[in-house]
C-alpha positions as CSV (number, residue, x, y, z in Angstrom):
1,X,-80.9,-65.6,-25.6
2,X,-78.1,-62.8,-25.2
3,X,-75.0,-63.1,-24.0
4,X,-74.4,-63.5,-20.4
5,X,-74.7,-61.5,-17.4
6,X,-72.3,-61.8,-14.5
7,X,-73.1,-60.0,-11.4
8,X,-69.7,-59.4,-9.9
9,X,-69.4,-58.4,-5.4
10,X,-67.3,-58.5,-3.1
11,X,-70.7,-59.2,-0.9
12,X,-72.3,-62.1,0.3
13,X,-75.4,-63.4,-2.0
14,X,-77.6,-62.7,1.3
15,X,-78.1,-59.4,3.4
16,X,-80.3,-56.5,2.9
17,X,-78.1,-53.8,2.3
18,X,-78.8,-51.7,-0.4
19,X,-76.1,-53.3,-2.7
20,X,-77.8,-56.5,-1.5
21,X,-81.1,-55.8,-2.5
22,X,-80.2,-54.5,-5.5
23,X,-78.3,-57.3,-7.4
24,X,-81.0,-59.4,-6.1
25,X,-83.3,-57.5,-7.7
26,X,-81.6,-57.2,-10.9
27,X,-80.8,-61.1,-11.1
28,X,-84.6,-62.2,-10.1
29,X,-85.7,-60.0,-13.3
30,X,-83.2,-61.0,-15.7
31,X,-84.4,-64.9,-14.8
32,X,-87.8,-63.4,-15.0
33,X,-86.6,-62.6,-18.9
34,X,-85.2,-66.0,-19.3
35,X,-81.5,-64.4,-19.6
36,X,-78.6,-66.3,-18.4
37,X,-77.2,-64.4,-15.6
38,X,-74.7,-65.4,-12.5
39,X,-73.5,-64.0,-8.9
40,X,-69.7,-64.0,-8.4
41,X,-68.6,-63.2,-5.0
42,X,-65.6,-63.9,-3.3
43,X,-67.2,-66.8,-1.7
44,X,-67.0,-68.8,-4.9
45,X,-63.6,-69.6,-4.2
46,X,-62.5,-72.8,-2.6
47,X,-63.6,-72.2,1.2
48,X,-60.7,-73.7,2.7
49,X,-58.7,-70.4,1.3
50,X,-62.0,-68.1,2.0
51,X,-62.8,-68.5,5.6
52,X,-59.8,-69.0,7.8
53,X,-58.8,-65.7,5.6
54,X,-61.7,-63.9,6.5
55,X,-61.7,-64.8,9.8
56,X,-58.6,-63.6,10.6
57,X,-60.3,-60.2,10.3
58,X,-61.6,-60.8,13.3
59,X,-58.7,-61.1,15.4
60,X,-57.7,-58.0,13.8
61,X,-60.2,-55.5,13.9
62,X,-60.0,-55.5,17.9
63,X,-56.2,-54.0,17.7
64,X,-56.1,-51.9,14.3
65,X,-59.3,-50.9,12.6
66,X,-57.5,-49.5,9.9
67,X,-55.2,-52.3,9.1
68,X,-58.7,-54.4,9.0
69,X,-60.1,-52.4,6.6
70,X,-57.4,-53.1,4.4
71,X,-57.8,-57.0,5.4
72,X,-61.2,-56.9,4.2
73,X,-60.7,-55.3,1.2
74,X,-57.3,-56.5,-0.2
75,X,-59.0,-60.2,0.4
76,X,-62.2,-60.0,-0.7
77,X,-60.3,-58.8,-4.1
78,X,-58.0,-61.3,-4.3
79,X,-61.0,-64.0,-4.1
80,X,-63.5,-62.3,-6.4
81,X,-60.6,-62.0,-8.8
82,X,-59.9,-66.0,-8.5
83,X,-63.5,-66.9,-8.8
84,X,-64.1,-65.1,-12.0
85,X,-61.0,-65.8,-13.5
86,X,-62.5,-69.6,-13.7
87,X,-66.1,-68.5,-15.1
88,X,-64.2,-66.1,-17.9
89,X,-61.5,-68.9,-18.7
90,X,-63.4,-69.7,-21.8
91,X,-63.2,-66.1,-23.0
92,X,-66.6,-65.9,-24.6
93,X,-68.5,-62.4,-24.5
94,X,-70.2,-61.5,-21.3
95,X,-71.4,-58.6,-19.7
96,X,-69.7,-58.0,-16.3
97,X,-71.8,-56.1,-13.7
98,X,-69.5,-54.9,-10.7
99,X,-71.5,-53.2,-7.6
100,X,-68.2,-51.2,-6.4
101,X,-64.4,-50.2,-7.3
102,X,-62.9,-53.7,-5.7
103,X,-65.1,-55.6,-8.2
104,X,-65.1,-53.8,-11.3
105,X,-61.0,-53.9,-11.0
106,X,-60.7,-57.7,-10.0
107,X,-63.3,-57.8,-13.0
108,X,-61.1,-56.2,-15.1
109,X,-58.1,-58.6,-14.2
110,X,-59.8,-61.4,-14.7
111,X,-61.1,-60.8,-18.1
112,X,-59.8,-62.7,-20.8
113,X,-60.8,-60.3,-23.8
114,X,-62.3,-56.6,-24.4
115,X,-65.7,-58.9,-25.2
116,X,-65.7,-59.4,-21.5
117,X,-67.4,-56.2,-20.7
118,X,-67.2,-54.5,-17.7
119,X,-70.3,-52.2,-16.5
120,X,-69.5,-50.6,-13.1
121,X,-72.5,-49.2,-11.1
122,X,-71.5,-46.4,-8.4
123,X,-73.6,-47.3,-5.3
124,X,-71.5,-45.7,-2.6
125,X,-71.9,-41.7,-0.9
126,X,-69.4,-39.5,-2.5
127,X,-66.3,-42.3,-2.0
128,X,-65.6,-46.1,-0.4
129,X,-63.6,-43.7,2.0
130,X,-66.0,-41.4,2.9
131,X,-68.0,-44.6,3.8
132,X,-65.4,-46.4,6.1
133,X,-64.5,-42.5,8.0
134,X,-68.4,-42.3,8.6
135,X,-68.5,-46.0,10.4
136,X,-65.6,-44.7,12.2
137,X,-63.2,-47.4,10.4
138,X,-60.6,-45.4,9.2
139,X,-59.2,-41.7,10.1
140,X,-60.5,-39.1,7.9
141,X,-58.4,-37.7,5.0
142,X,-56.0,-40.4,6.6
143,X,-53.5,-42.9,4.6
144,X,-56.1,-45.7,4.0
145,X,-58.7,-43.2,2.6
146,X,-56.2,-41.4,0.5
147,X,-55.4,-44.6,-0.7
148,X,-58.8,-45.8,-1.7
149,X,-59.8,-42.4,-3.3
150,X,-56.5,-42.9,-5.5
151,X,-57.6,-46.4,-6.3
152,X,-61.4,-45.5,-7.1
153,X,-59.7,-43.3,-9.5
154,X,-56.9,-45.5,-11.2
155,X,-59.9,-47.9,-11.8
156,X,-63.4,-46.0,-12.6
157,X,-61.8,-44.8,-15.4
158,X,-60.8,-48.1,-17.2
159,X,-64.6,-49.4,-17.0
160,X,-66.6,-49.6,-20.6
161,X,-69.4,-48.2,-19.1
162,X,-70.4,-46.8,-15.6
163,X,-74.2,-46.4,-14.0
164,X,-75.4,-43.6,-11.4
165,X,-78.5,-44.5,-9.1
166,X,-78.5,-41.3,-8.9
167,X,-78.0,-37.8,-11.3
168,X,-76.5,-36.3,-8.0
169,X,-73.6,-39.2,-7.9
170,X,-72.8,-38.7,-10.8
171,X,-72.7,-35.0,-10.8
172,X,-69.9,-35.7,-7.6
173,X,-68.1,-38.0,-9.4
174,X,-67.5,-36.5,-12.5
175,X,-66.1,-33.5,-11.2
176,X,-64.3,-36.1,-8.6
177,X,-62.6,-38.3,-11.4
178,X,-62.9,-35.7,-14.6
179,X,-61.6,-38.7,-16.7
180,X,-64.7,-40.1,-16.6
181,X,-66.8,-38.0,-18.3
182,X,-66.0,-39.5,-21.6
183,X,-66.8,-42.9,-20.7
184,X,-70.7,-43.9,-21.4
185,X,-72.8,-43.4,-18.9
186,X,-76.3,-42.9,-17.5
187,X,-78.3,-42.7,-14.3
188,X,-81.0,-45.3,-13.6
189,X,-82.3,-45.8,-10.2
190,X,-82.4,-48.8,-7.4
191,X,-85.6,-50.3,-8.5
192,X,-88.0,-53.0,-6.5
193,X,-90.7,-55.6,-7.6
194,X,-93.1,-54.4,-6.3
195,X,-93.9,-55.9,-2.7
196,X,-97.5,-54.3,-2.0
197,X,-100.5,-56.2,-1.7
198,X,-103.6,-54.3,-1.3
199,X,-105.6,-57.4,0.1
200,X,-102.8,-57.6,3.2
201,X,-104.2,-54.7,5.7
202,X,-102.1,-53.9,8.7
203,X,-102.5,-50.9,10.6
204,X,-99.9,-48.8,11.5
205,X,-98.9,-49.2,15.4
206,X,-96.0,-46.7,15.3
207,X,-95.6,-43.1,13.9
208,X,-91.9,-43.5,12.2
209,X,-90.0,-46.3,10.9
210,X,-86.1,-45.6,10.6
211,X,-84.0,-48.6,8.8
212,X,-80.3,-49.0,8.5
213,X,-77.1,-49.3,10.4
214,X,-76.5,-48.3,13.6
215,X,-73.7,-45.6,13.4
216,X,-72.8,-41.9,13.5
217,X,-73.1,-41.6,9.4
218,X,-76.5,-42.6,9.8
219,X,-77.0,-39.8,12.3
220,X,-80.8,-41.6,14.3
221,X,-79.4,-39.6,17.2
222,X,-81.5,-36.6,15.3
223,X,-84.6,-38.9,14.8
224,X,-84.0,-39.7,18.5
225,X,-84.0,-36.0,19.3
226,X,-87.0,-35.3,17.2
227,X,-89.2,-37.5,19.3
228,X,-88.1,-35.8,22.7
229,X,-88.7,-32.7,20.7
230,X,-92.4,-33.8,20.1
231,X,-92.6,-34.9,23.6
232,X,-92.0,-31.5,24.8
233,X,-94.7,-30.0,22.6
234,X,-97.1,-32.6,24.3
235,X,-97.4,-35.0,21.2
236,X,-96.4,-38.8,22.0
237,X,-93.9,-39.5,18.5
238,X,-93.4,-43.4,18.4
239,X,-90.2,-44.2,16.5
240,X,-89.2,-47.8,15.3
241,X,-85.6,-48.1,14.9
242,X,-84.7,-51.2,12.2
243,X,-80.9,-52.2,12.2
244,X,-78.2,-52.8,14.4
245,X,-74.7,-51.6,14.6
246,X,-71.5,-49.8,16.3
247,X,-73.4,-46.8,17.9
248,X,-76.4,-48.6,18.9
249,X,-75.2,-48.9,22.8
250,X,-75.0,-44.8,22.2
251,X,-78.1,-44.0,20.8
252,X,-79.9,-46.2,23.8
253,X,-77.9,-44.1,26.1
254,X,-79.4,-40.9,24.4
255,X,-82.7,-42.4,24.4
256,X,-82.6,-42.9,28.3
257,X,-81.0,-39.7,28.9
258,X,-84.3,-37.9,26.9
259,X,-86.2,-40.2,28.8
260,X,-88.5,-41.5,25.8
261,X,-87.2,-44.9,25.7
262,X,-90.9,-45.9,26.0
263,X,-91.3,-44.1,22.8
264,X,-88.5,-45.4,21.0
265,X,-88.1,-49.1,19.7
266,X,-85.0,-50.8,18.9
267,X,-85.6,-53.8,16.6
268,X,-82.0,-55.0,15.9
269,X,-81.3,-56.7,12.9
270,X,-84.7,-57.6,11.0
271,X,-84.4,-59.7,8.0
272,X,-86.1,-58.0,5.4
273,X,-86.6,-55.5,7.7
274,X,-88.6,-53.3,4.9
275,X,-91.2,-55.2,5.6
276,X,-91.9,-54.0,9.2
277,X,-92.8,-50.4,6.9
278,X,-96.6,-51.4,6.5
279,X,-97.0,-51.3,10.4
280,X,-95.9,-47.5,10.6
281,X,-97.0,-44.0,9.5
282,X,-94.5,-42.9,7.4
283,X,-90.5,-43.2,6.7
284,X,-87.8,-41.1,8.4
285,X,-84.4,-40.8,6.8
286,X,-82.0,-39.0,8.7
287,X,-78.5,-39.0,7.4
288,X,-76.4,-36.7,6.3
289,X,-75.7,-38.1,3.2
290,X,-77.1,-40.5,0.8
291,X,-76.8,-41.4,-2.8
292,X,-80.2,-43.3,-4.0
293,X,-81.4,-44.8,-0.4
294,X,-83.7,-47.7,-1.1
295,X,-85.3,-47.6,2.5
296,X,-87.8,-44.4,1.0
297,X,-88.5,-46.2,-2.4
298,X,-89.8,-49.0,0.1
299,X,-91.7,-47.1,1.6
300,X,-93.0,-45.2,-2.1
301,X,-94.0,-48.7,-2.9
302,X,-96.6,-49.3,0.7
303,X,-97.8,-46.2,0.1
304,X,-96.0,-44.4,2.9
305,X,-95.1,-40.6,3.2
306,X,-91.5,-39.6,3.7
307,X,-89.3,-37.4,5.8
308,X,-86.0,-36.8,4.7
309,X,-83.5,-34.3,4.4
310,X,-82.6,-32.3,1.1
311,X,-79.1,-34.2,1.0
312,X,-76.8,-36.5,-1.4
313,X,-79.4,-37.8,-4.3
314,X,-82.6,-37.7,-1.8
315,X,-84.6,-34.8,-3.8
316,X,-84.7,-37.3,-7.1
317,X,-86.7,-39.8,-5.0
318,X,-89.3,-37.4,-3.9
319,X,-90.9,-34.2,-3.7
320,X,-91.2,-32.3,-0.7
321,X,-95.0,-31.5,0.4
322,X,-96.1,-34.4,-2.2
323,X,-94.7,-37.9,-1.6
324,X,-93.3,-36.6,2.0
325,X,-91.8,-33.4,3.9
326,X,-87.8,-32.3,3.6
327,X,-86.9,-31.5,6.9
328,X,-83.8,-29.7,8.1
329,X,-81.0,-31.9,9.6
330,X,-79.9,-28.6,11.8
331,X,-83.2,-27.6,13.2
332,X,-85.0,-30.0,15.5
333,X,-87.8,-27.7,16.3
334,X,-88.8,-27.3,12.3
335,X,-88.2,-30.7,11.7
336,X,-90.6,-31.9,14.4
337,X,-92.8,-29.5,14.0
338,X,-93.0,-30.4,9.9
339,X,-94.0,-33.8,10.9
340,X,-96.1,-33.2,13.7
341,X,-98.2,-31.0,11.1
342,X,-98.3,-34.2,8.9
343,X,-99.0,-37.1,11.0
344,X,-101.9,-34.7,12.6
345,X,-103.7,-34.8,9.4
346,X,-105.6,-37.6,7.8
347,X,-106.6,-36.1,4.6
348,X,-102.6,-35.0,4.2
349,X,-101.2,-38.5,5.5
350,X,-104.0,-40.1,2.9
351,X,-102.8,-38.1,-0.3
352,X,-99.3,-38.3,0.1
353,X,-99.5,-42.1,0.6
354,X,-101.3,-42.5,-2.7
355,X,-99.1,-39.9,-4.4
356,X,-96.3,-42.2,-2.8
357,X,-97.2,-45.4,-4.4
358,X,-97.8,-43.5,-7.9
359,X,-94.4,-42.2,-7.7
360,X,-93.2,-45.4,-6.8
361,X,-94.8,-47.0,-9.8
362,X,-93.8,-44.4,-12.6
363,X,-90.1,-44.3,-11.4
364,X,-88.9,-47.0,-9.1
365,X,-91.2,-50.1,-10.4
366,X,-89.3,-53.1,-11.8
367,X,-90.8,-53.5,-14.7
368,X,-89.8,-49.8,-16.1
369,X,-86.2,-49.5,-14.7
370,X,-85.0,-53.1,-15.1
371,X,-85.8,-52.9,-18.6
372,X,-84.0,-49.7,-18.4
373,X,-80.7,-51.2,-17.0
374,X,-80.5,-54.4,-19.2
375,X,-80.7,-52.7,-22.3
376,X,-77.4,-50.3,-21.5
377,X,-76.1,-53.1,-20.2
378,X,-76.6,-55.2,-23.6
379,X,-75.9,-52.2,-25.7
């Protein structure tokens, strides 16, 4: 058996955001390989320090977003760092796998030798800033983002190896953080076992399925606007809306105001939301950024065409008029009229749905990009 693998977040164990679904993925296949492999999150430390810390946050966030944001990240640091300073007390070699800049530098802390490595995967759009400005967190260009920028580049740097989900993140962050570029690298994608079973048939009640958080970054406003856009062309666009978040009493407002709300379905917060893709047409992705989303390699894997925009690392998942349509994100008469022109067609929805799956299996599958990631891991 190798040596180690420690999966290092500041996250919980259970969630399905990407970063989520990811680690999870990666930790069910090493077991698969018999490998010895552990989570470390902040919430291995004792939880009479962990919670009445974190909860504090909550008193906080009300009065000063900004000053929570630090909160959340300053703690979760300090915890992570605790917890693996025990599991790395005995100084043996280990691989450590951090999902973000907090981890990988509280991993780095609380190594006990250069055999401890630290492998750093960049899941986040462009920077954790960028991120906590979209959801409206913190100001733009502000103190606390200038701040987390500067520390995403004291710390990438120091990591023994870093891996992209996407060539298009890396491209960003290389010219980002030049000092970088000489560090060992390479871009494998967010993979998925694959959850598609032939002999389960459900079919599809609803047009579009949309899955993520609620808020501006995500931008389902456009979705939104694309169904009243169909509406007025005489074409009833059904839209399923998976997630739940800041702008969700907004985008219910909007909904009203276009008066579809008959057309448009707002789920919430599904667990294992990616599920609900089998009862639906096809995918819609509508923000105006994303590094590797793993909402459209879902839907590769049930066979489903995509609509996306030609943003952030989008056009390495799939190709437009094969797998799915790129639609514009500043046109909503193109856009609809792209997908309209789709979902019309039977022959077209049929092809690209099998053309999804194979592209899912050649490039996204488990089997071929997990074996991918251990091995640079190991190396």
């Amino acid at each position: 058996m190798s040596e180690r693998i420690l999966i290092s977040t500041i996250m919980r164990a259970e969630g399905d955001t990407g970063v989520q679904t990811h680690f999870r993925a990666v930790a069910n296949y090493l077991i698969k390989q018999d490998k010895s492999v552990q989570l470390v999150t902040p919430f291995n430390a004792p939880s009479w320090l962990v919670f009445p810390t974190f909860a504090v946050r909550r008193l906080i966030n009300p009065i000063n977003s900004e000053f929570s944001v630090w909160w959340y990240r300053h703690w979760h640091k300090v915890f992570l760092q605790r917890a693996l300073k025990k599991e790395l007390a005995d100084g043996k070699p280990c691989v450590l796998y951090a999902q973000c800049p907090l981890s990988a530098d509280a991993a780095i802390r609380a190594r006990q030798s250069k055999s401890q490595r630290v492998v750093m995967v960049v899941h986040f759009n462009i920077s954790q800033a960028d991120e906590w400005a979209g959801k409206g967190m913190i100001q733009d260009k502000g103190k606390i983002f200038n701040a987390i920028r500067n520390f995403e580049a004291a710390v990438l740097p120091k990591v023994d190896k870093l891996i992209f989900v996407s060539d298009f993140m890396r491209s960003e962050l290389i010219k980002r953080i030049p000092a970088i570029k000489s560090l060992p690298n390479k871009v494998i994608p967010n993979f998925l076992s694959d959850p598609y079973n032939a002999l389960i048939t459900a079919s599809p009640a609803t047009d579009l399925i949309c899955i993520g958080t609620l808020e501006p970054r995500k931008n389902q406003s456009y979705a939104i606007e694309i169904v009243a856009e169909a509406k007025k062309m005489s074409r009833a666009i059904t839209l399923t809306l998976v997630g739940d978040g800041v702008d969700r009493a907004n985008l219910e407002s909007l909904a009203r105001d276009l008066d579809i709300s008959h057309l448009v379905n707002f789920a919430g917060y599904v667990k294992q939301g990616a599920k609900l893709i089998r009862q639906h047409h096809a995918c819609i992705c509508v923000a105006q950024i994303e590094n590797l989303p793993l909402t459209l390699v879902e839907a590769l894997a049930y066979e489903k065409p995509v609509f996306a925009a030609a943003v952030g690392g989008i056009p390495e998942v799939f190709d437009d008029g094969i797998e799915g349509r790129m639609i514009p994100l500043d046109d909503v008469d193109k856009a609809t009229k792209l997908i309209i022109e789709w979902l019309d067609s039977t022959d077209v929805m049929k092809k690209s749905g099998i053309a999804a799956r194979n592209r899912y299996l050649g490039s996204f599958e488990e089997s071929i990009v997990a074996k991918q990631l251990v091995e640079f891991l190991e190396d």
